[in-house]
C-alpha positions as CSV (number, residue, x, y, z in Angstrom):
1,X,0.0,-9.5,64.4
2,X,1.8,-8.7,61.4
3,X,1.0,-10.1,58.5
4,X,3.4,-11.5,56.2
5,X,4.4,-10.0,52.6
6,X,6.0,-10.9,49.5
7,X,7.8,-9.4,46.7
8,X,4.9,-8.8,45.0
9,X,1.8,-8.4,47.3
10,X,0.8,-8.4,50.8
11,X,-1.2,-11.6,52.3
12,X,-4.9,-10.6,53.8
13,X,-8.3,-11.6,54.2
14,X,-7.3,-15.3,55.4
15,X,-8.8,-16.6,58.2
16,X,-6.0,-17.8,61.2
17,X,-5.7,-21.2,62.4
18,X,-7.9,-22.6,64.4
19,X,-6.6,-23.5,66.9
20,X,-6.0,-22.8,70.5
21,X,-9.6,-23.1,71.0
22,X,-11.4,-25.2,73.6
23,X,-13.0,-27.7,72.0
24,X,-15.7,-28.2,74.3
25,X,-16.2,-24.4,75.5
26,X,-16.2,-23.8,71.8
27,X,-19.6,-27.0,71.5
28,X,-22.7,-25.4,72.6
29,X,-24.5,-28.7,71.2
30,X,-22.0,-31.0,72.7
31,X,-21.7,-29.1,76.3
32,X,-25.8,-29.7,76.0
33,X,-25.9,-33.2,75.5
34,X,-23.8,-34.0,77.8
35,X,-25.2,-32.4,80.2
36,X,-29.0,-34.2,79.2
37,X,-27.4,-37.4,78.9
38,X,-26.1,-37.2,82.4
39,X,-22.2,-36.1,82.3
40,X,-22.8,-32.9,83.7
41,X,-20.3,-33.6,86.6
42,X,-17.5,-34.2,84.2
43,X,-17.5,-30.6,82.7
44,X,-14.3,-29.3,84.0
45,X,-13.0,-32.6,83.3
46,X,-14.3,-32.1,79.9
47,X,-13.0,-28.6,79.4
48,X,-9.3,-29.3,80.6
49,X,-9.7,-32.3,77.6
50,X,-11.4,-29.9,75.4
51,X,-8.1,-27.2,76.3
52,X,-5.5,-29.4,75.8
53,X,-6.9,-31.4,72.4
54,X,-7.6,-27.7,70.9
55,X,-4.5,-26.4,71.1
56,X,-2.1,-25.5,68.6
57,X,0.6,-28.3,69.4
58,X,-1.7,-31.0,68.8
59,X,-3.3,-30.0,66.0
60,X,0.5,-30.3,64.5
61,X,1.3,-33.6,66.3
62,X,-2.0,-34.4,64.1
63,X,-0.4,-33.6,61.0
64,X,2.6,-34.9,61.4
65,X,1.4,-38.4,62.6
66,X,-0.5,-38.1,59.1
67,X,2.2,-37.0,57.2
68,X,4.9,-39.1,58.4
69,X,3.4,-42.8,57.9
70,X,3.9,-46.4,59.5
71,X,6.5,-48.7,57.9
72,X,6.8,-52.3,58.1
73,X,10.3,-53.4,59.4
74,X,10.3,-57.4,58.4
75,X,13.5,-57.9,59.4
76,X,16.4,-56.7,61.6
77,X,19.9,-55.9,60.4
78,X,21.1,-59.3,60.9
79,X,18.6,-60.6,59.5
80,X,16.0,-62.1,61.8
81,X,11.8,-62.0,61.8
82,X,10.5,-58.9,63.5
83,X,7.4,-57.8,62.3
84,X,7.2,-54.7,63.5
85,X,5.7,-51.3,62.5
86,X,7.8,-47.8,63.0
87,X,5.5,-44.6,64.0
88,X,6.6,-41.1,64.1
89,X,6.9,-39.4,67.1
90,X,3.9,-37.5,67.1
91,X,1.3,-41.0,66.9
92,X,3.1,-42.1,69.8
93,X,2.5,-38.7,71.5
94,X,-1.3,-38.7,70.5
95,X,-1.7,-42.5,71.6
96,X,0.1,-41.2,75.1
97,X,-2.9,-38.3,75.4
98,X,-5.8,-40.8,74.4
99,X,-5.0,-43.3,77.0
100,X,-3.8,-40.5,79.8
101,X,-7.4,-39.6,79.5
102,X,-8.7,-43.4,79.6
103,X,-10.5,-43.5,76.2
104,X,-9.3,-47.4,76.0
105,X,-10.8,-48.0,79.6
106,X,-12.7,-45.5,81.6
107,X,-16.0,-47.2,80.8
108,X,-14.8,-50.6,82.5
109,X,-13.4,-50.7,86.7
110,X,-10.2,-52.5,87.5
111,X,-12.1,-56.1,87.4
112,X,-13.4,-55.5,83.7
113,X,-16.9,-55.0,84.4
114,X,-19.0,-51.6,83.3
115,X,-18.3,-49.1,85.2
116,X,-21.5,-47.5,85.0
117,X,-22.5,-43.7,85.7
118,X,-22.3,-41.3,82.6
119,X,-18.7,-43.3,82.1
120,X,-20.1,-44.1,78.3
121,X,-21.3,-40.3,77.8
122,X,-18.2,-39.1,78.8
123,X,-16.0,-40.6,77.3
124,X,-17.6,-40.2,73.9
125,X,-17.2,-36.7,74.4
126,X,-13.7,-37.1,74.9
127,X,-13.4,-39.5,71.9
128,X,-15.6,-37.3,69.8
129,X,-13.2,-34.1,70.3
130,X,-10.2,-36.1,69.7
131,X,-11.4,-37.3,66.5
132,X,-11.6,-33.8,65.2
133,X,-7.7,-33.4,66.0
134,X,-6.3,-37.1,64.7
135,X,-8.7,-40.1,64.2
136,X,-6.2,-42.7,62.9
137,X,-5.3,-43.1,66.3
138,X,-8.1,-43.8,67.6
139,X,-8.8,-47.6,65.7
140,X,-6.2,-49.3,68.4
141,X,-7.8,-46.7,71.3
142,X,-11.5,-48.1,70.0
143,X,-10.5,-52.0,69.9
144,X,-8.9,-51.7,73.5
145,X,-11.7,-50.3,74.9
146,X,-14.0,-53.0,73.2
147,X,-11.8,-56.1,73.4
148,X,-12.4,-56.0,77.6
149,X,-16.3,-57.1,76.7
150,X,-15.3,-60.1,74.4
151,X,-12.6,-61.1,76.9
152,X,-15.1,-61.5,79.8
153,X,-15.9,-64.3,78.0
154,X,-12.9,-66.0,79.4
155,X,-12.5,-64.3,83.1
156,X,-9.3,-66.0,84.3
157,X,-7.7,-64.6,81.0
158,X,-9.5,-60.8,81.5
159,X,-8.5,-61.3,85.5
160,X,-4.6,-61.3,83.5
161,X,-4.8,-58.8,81.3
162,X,-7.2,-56.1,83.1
163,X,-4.4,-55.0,85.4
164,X,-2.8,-54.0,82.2
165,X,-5.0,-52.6,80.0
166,X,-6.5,-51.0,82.8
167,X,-3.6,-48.5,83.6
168,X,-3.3,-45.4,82.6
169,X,0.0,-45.7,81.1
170,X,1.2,-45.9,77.2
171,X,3.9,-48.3,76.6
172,X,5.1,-48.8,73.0
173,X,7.6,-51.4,73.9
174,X,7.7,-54.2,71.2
175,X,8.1,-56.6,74.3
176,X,5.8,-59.3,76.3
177,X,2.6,-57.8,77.4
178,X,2.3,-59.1,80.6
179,X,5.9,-57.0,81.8
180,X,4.3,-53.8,80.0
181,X,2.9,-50.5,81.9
182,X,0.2,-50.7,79.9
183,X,-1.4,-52.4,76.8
184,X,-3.6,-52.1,73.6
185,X,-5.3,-55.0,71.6
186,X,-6.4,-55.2,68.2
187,X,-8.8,-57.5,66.3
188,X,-8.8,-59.9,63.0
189,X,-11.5,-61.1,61.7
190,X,-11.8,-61.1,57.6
191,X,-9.8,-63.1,55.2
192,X,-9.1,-62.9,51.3
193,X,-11.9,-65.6,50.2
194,X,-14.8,-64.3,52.7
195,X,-14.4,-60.3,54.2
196,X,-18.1,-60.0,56.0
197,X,-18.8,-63.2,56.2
198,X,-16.6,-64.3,58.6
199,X,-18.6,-68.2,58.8
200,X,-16.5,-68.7,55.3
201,X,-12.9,-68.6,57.1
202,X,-10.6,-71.2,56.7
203,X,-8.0,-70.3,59.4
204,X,-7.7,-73.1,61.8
205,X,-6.8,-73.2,65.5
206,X,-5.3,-76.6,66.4
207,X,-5.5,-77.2,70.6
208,X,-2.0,-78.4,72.0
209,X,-1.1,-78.9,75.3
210,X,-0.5,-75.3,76.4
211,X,-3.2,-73.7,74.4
212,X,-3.9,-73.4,70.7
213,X,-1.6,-72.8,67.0
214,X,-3.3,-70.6,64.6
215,X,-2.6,-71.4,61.0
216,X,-4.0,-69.5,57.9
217,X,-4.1,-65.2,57.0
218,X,-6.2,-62.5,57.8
219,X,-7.0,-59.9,54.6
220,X,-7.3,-56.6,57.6
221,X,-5.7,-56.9,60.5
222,X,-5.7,-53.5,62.1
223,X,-3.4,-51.6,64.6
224,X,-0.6,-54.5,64.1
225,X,1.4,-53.1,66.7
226,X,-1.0,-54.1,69.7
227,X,0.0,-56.1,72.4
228,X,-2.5,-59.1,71.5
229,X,-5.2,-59.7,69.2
230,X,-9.0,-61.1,69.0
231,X,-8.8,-63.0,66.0
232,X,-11.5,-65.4,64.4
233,X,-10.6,-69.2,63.7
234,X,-11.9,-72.6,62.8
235,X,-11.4,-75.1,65.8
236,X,-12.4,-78.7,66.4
237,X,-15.9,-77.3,67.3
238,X,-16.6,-74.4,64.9
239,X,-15.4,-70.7,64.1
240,X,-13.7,-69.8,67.8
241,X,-12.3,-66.5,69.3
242,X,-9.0,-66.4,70.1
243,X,-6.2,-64.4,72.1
244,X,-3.3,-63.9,69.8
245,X,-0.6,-62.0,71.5
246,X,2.7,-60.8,69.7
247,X,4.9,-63.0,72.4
248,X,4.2,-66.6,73.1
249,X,5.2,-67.4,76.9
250,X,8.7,-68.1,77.1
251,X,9.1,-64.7,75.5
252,X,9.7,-65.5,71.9
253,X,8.4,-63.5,69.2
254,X,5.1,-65.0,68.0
255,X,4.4,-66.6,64.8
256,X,2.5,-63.8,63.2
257,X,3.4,-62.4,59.6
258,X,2.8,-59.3,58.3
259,X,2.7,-58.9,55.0
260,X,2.3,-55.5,54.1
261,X,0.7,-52.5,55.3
262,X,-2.5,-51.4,54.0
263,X,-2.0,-48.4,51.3
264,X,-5.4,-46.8,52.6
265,X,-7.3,-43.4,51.0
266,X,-7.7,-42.1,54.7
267,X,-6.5,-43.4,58.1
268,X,-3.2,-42.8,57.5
269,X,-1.6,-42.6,60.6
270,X,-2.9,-46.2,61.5
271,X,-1.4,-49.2,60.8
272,X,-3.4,-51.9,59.0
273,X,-2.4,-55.0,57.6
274,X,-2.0,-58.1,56.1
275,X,-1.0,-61.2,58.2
276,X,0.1,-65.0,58.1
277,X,0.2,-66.9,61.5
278,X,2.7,-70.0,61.1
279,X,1.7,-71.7,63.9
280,X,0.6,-69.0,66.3
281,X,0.2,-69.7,70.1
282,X,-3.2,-68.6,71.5
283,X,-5.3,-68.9,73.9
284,X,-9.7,-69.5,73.5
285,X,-11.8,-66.7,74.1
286,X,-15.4,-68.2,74.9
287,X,-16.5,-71.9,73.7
288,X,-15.1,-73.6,70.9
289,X,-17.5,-72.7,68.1
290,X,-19.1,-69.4,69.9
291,X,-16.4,-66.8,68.0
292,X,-19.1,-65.0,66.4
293,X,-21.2,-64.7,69.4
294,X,-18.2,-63.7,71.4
295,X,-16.2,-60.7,69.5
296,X,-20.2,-59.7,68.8
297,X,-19.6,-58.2,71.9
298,X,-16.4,-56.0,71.1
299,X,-18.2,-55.2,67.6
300,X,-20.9,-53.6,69.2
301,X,-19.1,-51.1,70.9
302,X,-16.6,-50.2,68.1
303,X,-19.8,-49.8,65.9
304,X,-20.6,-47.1,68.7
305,X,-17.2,-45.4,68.4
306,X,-17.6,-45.0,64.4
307,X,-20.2,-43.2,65.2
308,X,-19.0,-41.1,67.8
309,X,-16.1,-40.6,65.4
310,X,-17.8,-39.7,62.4
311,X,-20.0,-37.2,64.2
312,X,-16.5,-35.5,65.6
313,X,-15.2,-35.4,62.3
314,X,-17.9,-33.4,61.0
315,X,-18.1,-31.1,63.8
316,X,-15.2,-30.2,63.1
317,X,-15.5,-29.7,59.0
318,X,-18.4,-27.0,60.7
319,X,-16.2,-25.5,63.2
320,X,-13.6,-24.6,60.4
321,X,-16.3,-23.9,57.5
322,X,-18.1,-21.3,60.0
323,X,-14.2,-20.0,61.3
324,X,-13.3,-19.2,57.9
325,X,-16.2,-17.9,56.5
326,X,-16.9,-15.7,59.5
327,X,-12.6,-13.9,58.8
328,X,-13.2,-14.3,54.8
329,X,-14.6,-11.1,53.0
330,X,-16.1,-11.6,49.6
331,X,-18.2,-8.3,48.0
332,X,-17.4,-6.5,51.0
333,X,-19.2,-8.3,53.1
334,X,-17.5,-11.4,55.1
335,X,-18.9,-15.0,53.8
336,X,-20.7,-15.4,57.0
337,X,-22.9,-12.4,56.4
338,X,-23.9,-13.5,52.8
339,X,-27.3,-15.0,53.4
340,X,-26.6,-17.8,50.6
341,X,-23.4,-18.7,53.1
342,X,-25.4,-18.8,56.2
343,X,-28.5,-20.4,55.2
344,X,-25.3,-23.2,54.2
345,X,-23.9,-23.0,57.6
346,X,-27.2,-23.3,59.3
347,X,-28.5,-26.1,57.8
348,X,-24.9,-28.0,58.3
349,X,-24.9,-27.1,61.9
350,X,-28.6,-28.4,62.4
351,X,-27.7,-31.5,61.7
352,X,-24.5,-31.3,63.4
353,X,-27.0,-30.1,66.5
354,X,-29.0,-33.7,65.9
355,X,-25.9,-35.8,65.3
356,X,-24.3,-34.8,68.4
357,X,-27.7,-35.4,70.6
358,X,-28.7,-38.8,68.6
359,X,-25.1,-40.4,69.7
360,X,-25.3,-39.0,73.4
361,X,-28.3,-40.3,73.7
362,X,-27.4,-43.7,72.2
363,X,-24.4,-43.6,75.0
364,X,-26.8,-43.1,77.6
365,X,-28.7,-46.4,76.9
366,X,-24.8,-48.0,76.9
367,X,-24.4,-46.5,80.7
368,X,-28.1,-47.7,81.8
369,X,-28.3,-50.8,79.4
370,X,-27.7,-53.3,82.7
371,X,-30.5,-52.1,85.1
372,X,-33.0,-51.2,82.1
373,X,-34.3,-53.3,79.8
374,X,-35.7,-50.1,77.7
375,X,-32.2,-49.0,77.3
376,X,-30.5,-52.1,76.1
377,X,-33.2,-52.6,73.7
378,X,-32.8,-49.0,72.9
379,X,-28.8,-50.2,72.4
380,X,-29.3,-52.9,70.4
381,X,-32.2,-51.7,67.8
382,X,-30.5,-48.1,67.7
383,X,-26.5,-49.2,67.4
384,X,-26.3,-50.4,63.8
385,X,-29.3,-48.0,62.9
386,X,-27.2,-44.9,64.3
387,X,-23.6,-45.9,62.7
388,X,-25.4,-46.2,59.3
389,X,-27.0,-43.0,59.5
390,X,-24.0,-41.2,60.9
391,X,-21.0,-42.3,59.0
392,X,-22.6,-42.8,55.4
393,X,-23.7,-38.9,55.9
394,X,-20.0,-37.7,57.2
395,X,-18.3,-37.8,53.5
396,X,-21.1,-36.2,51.7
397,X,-21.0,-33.2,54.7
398,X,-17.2,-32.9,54.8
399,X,-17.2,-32.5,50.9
400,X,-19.3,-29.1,51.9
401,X,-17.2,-27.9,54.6
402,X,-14.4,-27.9,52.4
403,X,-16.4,-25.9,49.6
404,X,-16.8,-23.4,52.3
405,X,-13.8,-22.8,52.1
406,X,-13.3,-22.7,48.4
407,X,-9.5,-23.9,47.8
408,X,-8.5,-23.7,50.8
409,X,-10.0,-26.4,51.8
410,X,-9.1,-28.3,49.2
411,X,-5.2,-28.8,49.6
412,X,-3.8,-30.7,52.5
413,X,-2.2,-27.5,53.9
414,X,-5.1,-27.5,55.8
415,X,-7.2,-30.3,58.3
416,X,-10.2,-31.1,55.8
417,X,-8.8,-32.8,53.3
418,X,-7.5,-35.1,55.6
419,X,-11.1,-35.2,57.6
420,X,-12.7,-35.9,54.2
421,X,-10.4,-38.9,53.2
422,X,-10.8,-40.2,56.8
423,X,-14.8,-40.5,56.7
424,X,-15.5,-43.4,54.4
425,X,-13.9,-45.5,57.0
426,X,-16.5,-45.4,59.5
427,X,-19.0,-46.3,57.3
428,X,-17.1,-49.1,55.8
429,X,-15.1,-50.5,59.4
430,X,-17.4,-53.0,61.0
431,X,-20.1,-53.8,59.2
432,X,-21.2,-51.5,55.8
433,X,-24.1,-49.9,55.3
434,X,-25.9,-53.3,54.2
435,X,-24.9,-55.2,57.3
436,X,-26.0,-52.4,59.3
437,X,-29.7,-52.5,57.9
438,X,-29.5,-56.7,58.2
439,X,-28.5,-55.8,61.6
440,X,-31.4,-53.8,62.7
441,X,-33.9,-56.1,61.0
442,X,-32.4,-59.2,62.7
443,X,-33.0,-57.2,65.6
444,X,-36.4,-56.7,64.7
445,X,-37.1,-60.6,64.7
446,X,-35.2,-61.5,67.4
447,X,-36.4,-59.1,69.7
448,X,-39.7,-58.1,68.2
449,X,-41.7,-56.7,71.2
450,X,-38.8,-55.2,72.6
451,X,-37.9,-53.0,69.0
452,X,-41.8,-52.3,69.0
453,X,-41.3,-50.4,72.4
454,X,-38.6,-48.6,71.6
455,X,-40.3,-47.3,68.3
456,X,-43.4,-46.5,71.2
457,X,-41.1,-44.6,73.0
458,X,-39.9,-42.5,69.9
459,X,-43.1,-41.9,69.2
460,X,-43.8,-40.4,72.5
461,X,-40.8,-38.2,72.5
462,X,-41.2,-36.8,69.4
463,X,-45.3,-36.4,69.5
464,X,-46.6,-33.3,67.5
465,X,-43.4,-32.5,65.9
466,X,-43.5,-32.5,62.2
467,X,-43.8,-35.1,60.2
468,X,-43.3,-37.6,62.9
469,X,-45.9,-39.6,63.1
470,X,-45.9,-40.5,59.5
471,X,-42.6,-41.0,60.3
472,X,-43.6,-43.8,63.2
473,X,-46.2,-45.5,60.8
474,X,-44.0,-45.1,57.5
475,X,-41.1,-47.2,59.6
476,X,-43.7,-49.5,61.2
477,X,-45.0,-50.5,58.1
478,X,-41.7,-50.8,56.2
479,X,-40.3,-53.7,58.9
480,X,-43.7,-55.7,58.9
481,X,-43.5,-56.3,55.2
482,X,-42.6,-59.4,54.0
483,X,-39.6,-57.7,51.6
484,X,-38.6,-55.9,54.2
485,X,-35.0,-56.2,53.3
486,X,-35.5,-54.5,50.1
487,X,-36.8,-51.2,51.8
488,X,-34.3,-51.5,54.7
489,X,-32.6,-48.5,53.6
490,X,-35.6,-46.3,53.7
491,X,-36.4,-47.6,57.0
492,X,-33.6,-47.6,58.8
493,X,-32.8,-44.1,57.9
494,X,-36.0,-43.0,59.0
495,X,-35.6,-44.9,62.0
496,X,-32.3,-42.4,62.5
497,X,-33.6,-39.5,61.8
498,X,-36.8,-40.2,64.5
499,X,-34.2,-41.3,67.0
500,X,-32.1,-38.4,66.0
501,X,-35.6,-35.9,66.4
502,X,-36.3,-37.5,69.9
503,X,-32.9,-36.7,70.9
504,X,-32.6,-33.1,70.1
505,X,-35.9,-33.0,71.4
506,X,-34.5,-33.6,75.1
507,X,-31.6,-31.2,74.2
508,X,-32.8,-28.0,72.0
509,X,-37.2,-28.5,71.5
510,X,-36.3,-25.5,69.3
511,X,-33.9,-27.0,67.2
512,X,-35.6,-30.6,67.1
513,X,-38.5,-28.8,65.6
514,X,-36.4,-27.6,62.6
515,X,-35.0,-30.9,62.3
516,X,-38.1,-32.7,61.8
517,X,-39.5,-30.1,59.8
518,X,-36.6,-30.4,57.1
519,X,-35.7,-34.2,57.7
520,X,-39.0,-35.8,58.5
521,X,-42.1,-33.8,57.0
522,X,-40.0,-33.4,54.6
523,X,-37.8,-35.0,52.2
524,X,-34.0,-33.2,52.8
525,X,-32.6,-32.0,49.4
526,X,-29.8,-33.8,48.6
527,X,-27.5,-30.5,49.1
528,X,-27.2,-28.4,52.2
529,X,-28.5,-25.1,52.5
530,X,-31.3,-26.0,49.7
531,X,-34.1,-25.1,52.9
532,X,-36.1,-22.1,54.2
533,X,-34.4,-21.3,57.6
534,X,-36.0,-17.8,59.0
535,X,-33.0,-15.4,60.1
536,X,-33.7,-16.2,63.7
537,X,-33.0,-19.7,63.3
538,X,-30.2,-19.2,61.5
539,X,-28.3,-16.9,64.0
540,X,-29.4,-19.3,66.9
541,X,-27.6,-22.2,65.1
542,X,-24.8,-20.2,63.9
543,X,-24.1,-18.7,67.6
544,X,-24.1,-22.3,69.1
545,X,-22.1,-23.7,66.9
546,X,-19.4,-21.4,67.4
547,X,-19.9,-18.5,70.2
């Protein structure tokens, strides 16, 4: 390949693109937990995803959907309502991919209900790959997927919409749902005067003769160009969920407003946005005064995809840290051969190694959660534990993949300045940190012989490792006391990185030995590379992160 020149000098010692690589050929880790977690009969599946999402055409359709942003159309040219939002070309063509593949519904059959099987684990390593190409997209992918568990809380309205949202086919029509090839649904839940505390909204459903009006706002509405919406509201018998599509049924535009779009750091490519409904028409989701309990359902799930997301975004800050640094020669030497570089590298991959196991693992209780009690209580302790521990520790890792690459990494020439304004989102979307460790110690007390099996059953799978028992009694201890809530941080993090210990255990025993030694007997220093990895270990973890 010739390189190019300029007037004044030659350009060398860059690393190419990356790109044209298979994404999953190219995931020793994530090729490994699948196959523990029980998706090894969806490998060539996997790869011909992994193929297609690597390539060089997408990775620009990426960009492009990022650089060319949503805009709010209020009005047409004669002056009537509209509401709608403009994408570029290339979201469209990533949203087309995403649901060809069945990221919005593979994990449901044609009536609604799970479809069991390694469905969940597959599809998170579908949804984790395509999070290291585009994420934005993802948020209406995510909310599709999720709004299909809250709606079977109303079955003659999911018996009406399954047949759409359960195609495989991407319609961006701005037209009635129920004439559309497919669909996508988005959610509203916070207002101006309450954000996580959704029991202080003030809009109000009033219940006519043909269904409801919604009156009031929402502060984050996201993905305003869906089909419908799951929205929260105040009816005659408390906070209710409700089914809020863009078209009431004689086909007129519904009375939704949107304000503005959402001038986001990250996320770019997705829409969010403020909304007024005038009046909406919609229909109840669940009892009157059940809304929390009911979109609970949905939030659980998109919980599990910030996680899946977060961990895809920093696979792929590794992937093009260790790609540069193994083309980039400094001192004679390339970057990847400097000890200092690869004891960096190492570490980073480790816990990429852990992350990827700890949210296979989690999707394997969400395939087996029905027929086995140990599972969903595994689901339900482990969800808002895993998010938290995941997506608070993707913004801190990006931040290093990009030093790897010094200023190259820096500018948004390249993909991880855009990964590293993307990864606060996950940690903030659905629930922040805070809620997440409230979460897990309502859990806790809800549920309280159930959480102490599952903490038996970490125990178990992580016996004689390091540090892990102190781990099991240092967690134990930190839940029974009576201020539990102002150690929740502590514990829940510990919590993760047990769960996260047990999992690699099933995956790499190797590996999940390291991990515990650096995360559990010890406390991690706060940057990477600042541990004592032997030069075996390091070229084991360097070879499967990238072969």
């Amino acid at each position: 390949m010739t390189q190019p020149s300029f007037e004044t000098h030659e350009v060398f010692n860059q690393s190419p693109p990356f790109e044209d690589v298979n994404l999953l050929k190219a995931d020793r880790p994530l090729m490994d937990a699948v196959r523990a977690n029980g998706g090894a009969d969806a490998e060539q599946e996997l790869i011909a995803f992994g193929a297609l999402w690597g390539s060089a055409d997408m990775a620009e359709q990426g960009r492009l959907a990022n650089e060319n942003t949503p805009k709010l159309r209020s009005f047409d040219a004669k002056g009537f309502r509209r509401d709608v939002v403009e994408f570029h070309p290339a979201y469209h063509q990533m949203m087309a991919r995403s649901i060809e593949a069945g990221l919005h519904n593979s994990t449901w059959t044609a009536q609604g209900k799970p479809a069991g099987g390694s469905s969940e684990v597959v599809r998170a390593a579908k949804f984790y790959i395509a999070s290291q190409v585009e994420s934005g997209h993802l948020c209406p992918i995510t909310m599709t997927r999720a709004s299909v568990a809250a709606l079977a809380s109303q079955p003659e309205l999911l018996a009406r919409t399954m047949p759409v949202i359960g195609t495989r086919n991407y319609d961006p029509a701005f037209a009635p749902w129920w004439g559309k090839r497919g669909m996508t649904l988005g959610m509203g839940m916070t207002e101006k005067q309450g954000g996580t505390d959704v029991r202080a909204n003030m809009t109000t459903a009033e219940r006519t003769s043909d269904g409801y009006r919604i009156t009031g706002h929402k502060w984050f509405m996201s993905a305003p160009m869906c089909d419908a919406f799951l929205v929260l509201a105040q009816a005659e018998g408390g906070l209710t969920c409700f089914f809020l599509p863009r078209f009431a049924p004689d086909g007129s535009v519904n009375a939704l407003r949107f304000q503005r779009l959402k001038d986001k750091l990250g996320n770019r490519s997705n829409a969010s946005s403020e909304v007024e409904f005038a009046g909406a028409y919609a229909e109840r989701v669940g009892d009157e005064g059940r809304g929390i309990s009911t979109i609970i359902q949905m939030v659980q799930l998109t919980r599990q995809d910030c996680a899946i997301s977060s961990a895809g975004l920093m696979r792929s800050g590794l992937a093009h840290a260790l790609h540069h640094a193994r083309h980039r020669s400094v001192f004679q030497k390339h970057l990847a051969d400097q000890p200092l570089m690869q004891s960096v590298l190492a570490d980073m991959a480790l816990h990429v190694e852990a992350t990827v196991a700890l949210v296979m693992r989690l999707c394997r209780a969400f395939d087996r959660a029905l027929g086995d009690p140990s599972e969903a209580a595994y689901m339900r302790l482990l969800t808002p534990a895993i998010k938290y521990w995941v997506c608070k520790g993707a913004p801190p890792f990006l931040y290093e993949a990009m030093e790897c690459l010094g200023g190259n990494g820096y500018v948004e020439d390249g993909i991880l300045a855009r990964h590293f304004r993307e990864s606060p989102v996950n940690a903030i979307w659905e629930g922040s940190g805070n809620v997440m460790c409230l979460d897990v110690l309502r859990a806790l007390s809800r549920e309280a012989e159930a959480a102490t099996a599952v903490l038996k059953i970490l125990a178990e799978e992580t016996r004689g490792l390091p540090g892990a028992a102190d781990a099991v009694a240092s967690v134990s201890q930190a839940f029974r006391r009576g201020d539990s809530e102002r150690v929740a941080r502590l514990a829940v993090e510990k919590l993760a990185l047990l769960a996260a210990v047990a999992a690699l255990n099933a995956v790499t025993p190797a590996h999940a030995e390291l991990f515990a030694a650096t995360r559990l007997a010890n406390v991690h220093p706060s940057m990477y590379g600042a541990v004592d990895l032997d030069p075996a270990a390091i070229r084991a973890l360097l070879e499967r992160a990238l072969p």
